[in-house]
C-alpha positions as CSV (number, residue, x, y, z in Angstrom):
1,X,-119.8,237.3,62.2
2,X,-119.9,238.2,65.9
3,X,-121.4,241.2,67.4
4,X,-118.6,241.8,70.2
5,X,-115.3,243.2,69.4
6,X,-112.3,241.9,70.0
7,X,-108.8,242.4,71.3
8,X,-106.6,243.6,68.5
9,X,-103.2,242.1,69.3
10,X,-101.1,243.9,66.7
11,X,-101.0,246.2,69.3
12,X,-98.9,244.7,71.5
13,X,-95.4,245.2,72.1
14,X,-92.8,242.3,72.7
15,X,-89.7,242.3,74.1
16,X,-86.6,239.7,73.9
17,X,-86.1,237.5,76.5
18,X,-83.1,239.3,77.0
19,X,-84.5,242.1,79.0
20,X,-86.7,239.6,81.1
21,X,-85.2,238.8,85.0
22,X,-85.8,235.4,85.8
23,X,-86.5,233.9,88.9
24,X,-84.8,230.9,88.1
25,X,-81.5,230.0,86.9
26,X,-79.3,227.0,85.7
27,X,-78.5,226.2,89.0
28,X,-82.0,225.4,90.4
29,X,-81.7,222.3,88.7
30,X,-80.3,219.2,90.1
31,X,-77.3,216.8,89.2
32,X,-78.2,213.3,89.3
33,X,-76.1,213.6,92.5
34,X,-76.8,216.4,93.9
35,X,-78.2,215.9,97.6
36,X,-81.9,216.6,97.3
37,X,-84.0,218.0,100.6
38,X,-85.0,214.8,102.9
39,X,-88.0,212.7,102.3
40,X,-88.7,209.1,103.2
41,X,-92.1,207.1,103.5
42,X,-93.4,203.7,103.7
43,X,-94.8,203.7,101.1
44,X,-92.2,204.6,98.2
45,X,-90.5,201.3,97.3
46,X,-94.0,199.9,97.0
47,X,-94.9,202.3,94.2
48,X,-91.0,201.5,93.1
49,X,-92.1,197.9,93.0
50,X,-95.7,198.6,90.9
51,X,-93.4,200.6,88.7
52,X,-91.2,197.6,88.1
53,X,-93.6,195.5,87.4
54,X,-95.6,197.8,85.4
55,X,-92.3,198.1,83.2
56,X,-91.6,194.0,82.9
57,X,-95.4,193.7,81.8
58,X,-95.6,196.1,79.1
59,X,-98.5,198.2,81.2
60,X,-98.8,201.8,80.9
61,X,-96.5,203.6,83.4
62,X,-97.7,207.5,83.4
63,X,-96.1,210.5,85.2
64,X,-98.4,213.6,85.1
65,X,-97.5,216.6,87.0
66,X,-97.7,220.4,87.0
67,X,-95.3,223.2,84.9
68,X,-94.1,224.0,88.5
69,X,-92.2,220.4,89.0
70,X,-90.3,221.2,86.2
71,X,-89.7,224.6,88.1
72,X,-88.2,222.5,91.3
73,X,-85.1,221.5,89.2
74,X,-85.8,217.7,89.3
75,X,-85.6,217.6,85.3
76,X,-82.5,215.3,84.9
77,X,-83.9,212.6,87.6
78,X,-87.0,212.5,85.4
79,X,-84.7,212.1,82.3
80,X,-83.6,209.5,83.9
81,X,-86.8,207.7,84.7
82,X,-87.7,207.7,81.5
83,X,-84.2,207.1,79.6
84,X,-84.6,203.9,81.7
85,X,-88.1,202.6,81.0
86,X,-89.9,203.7,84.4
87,X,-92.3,206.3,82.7
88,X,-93.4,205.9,79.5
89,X,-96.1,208.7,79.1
90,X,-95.5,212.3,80.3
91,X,-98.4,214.6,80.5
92,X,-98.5,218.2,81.2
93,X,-100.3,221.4,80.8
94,X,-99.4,224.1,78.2
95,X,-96.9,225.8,81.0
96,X,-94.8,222.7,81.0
97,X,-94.3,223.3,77.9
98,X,-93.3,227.2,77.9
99,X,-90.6,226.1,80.7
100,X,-89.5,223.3,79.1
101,X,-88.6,225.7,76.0
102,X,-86.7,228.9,77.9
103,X,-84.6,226.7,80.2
104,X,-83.7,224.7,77.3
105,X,-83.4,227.7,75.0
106,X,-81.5,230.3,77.6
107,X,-80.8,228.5,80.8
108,X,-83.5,230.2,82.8
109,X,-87.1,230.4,83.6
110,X,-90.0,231.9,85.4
111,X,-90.7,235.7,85.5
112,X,-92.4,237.4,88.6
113,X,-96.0,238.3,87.9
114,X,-96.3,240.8,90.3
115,X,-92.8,242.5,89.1
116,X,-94.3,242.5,85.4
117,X,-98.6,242.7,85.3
118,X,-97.9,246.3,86.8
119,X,-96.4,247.0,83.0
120,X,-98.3,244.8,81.0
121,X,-95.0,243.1,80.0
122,X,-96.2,239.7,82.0
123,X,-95.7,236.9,79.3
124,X,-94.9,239.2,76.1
125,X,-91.5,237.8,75.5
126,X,-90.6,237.9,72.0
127,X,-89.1,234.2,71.9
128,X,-91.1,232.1,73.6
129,X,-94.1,233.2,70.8
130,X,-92.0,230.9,68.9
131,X,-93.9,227.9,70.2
132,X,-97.1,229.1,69.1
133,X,-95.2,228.4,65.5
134,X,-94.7,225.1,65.9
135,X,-97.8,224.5,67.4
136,X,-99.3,225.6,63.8
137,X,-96.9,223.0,62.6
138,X,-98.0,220.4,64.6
139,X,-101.5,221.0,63.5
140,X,-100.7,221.0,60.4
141,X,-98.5,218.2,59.8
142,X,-101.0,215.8,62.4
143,X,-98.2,215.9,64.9
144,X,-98.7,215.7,68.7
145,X,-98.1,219.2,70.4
146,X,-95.6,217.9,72.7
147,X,-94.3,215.7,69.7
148,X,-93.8,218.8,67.8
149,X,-92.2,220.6,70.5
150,X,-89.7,217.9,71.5
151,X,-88.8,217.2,67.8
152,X,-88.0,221.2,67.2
153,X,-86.1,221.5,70.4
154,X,-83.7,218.2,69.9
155,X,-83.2,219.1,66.8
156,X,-82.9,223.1,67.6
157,X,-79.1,224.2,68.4
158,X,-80.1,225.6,71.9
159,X,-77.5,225.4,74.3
160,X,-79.2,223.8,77.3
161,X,-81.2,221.3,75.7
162,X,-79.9,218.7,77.6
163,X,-82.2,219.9,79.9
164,X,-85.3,219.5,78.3
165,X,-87.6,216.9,79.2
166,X,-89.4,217.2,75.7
167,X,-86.1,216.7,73.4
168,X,-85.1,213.5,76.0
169,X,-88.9,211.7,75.6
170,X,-88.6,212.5,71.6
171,X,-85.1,210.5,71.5
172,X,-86.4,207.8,73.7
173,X,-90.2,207.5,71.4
174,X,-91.7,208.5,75.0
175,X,-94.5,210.5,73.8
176,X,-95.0,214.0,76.1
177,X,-98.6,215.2,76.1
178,X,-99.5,218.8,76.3
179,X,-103.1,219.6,77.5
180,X,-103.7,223.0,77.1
181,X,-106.5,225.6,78.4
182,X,-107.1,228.5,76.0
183,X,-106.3,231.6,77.6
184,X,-103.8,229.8,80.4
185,X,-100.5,230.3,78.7
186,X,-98.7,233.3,78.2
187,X,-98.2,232.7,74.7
188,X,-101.6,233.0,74.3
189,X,-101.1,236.9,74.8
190,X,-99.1,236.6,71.1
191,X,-100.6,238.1,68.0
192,X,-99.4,234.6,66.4
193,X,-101.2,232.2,68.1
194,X,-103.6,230.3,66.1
195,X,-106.7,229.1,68.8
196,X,-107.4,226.6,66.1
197,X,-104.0,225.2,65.8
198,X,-104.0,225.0,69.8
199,X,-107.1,222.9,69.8
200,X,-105.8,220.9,67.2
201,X,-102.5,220.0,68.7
202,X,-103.8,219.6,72.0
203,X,-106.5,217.6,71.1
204,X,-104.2,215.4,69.2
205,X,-102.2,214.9,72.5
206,X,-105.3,214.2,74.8
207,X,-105.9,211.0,71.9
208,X,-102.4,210.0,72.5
209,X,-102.4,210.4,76.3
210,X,-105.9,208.2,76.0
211,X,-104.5,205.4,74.1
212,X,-101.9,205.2,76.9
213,X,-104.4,204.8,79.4
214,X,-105.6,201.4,77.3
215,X,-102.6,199.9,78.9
216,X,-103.4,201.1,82.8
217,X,-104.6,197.8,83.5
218,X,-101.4,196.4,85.9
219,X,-99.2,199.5,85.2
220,X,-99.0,202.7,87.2
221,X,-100.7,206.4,86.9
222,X,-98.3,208.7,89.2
223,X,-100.1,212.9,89.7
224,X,-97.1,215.2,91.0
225,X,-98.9,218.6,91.8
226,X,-101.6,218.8,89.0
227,X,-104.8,219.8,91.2
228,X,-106.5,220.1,88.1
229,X,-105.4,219.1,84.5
230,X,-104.2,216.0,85.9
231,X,-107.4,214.5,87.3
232,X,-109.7,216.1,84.9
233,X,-108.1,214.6,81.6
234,X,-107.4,211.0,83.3
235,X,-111.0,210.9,84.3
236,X,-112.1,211.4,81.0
237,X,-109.7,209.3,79.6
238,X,-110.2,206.3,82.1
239,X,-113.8,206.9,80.7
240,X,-113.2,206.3,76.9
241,X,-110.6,203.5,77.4
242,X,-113.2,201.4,80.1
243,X,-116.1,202.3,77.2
244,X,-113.6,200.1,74.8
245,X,-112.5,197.6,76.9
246,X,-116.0,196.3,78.4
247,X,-117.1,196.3,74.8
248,X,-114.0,194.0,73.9
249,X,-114.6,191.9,77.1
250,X,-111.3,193.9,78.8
251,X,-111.1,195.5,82.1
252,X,-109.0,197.9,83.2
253,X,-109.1,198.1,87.0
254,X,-106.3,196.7,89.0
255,X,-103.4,199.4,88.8
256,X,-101.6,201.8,91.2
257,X,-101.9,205.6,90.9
258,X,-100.1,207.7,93.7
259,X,-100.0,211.2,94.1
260,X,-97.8,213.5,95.3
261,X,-98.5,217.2,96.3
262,X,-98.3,219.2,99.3
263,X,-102.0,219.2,100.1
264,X,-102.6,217.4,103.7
265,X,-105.0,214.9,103.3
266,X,-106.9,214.0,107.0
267,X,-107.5,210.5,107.5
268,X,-107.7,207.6,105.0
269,X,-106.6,208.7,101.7
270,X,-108.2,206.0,100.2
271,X,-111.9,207.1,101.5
272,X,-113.9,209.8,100.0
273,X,-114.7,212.9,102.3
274,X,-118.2,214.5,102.5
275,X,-118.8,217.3,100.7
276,X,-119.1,219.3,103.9
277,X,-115.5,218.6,103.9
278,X,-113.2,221.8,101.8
279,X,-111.0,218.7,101.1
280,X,-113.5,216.8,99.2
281,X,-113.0,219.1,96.1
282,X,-109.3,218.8,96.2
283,X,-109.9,216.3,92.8
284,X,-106.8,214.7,92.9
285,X,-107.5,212.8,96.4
286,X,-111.6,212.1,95.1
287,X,-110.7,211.4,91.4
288,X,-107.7,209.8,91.6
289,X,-106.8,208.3,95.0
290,X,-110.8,207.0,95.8
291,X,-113.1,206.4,92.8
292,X,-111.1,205.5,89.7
293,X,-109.4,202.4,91.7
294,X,-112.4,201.6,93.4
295,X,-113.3,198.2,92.4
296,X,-109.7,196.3,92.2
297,X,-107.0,199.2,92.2
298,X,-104.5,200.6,94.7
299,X,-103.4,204.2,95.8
300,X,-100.9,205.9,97.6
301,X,-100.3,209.5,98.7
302,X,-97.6,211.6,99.7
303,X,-97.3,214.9,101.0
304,X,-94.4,216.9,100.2
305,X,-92.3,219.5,98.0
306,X,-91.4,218.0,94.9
307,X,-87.9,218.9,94.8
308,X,-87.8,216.2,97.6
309,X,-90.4,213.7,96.6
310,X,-89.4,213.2,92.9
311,X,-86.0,212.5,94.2
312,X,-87.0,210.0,96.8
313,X,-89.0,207.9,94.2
314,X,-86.1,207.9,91.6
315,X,-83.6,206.6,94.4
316,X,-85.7,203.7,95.3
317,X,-86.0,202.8,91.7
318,X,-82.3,202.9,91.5
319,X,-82.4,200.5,94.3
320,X,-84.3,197.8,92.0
321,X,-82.3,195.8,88.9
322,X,-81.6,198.5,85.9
């Protein structure tokens, strides 16, 4: 047994979502036709086109991205992508998934930290604990996390599920990856989540998301605003699935990855800066951009809010054959 006490969470208090003001509402999100804000590059209908033929080969076609792109209301255009074969791997952290659920479950999302840490209410909300539960289930019945969650709410009676990204991958077999930190998420805070559980599930997904990356060679790795999950658990998964192929006489080196975020990048994205540089440990342009497509890939970077961007890159899809 350990010498160090710990936090007794029966303690806390939780309150319904109810009483919780939201920063976002229902209509943050965008209509398929909605103008979005203007964004154009070069660059776009070539990742359109690696996309394409990612999707005629059979190669891996991955979107990771932060819990704040779901927050810039592009949901349905990347329901759309994915209803139509253009992604087929969606990895996020654990806050993906925690938005995912409330805007599905009450139409809304996001508290303010600053209006609720004075309190100690930040993150306590009585219904959103309920992911922690299927979490455990996931665990328990060898389920992905994101599986789990995407099963639970398509088949959950929530009114704005149409919404949700994890219900949409579930229907179309697209499997959505959670990878979680422990002590990120605010359901963390709950007196029922199980850390084992968490590991379990998450761990699970990390497996899944690596057997996708098996199939990177010719396909497509896309990063929207993930500074940090995104890199770190491709790297490691690039790792394992190189390990494997070289020992079954496999490569997997010529794909595309692009990122988008709203980091400037000076000079040649595609060269490494020193590490005199403050950019050089912004890992998405090192990890992603320079060293993993080193010897046979291409990369691509674009700079710019994601309510824009996303957009962009679903309309020149649209432009190539359904």
């Amino acid at each position: 047994m350990s010498r160090y006490q710990i936090f007794d969470r029966s303690r806390l208090e939780l309150k319904p979502l109810a009483e919780r003001r939201n920063d976002l509402q229902l209509d943050r999100w965008l209509a398929l036709d909605d103008p979005a804000p203007p964004f154009s590059h070069p660059d776009l209908p070539a990742v359109a086109q690696r996309l394409g033929r990612a999707r005629d080969a059979g190669a891996a076609r991955i979107l990771m991205m932060g819990a704040h792109v779901l927050r810039a209301g592009v949901n349905r255009h990347i329901i759309d992508m994915l209803e139509r074969g253009w992604i087929d791997h969606i990895a996020v952290n654990g806050a993906g998934a925690i938005h995912d659920y409330e805007l599905a479950r009450i139409g809304a999302t996001t508290e303010s930290v600053d209006r609720y840490i004075r309190t100690g209410e930040f993150g306590l909300w009585r219904e959103t604990g309920e992911l922690n539960d299927w979490i455990a289930e996931a665990a328990a019945l060898s389920l992905g996390l994101g599986e789990n969650v995407g099963r639970r709410i398509e088949s959950s009676g929530f009114a704005h599920k149409d919404l949700s990204l994890f219900a949409a991958a579930y229907r179309a077999g697209v499997p959505v990856t959670v990878h979680a930190g422990i002590g990120y998420d605010i359901i963390h805070e709950h007196p029922n989540c199980d850390g084992a559980a968490l590991g379990a599930a998450s761990y699970r997904d990390f497996l899944i998301f690596a057997r996708a990356v098996e199939r990177l060679e010719g396909g497509v790795l896309l990063n929207f605003g993930s500074a940090t999950m995104g890199p770190e658990v491709y790297l490691k998964a690039l790792a394992m699935s190189r390990n494997v192929a070289r020992r079954e006489g496999r490569s997997i080196r010529r794909f595309a990855t692009a990122v988008f975020d709203i980091v400037p990048i000076r000079g040649d994205h595609r060269k490494e800066l020193p590490k005199t540089d403050p950019g050089y440990y912004f890992r998405p342009h090192k990890t992603i951009l320079v060293r993993t497509v080193a010897d046979g890939g291409e990369s691509f970077y674009f700079c710019g809010e994601h309510r824009a961007t996303l957009p962009a890159l679903w309309a020149e899809l649209k432009k190539l054959a359904p």
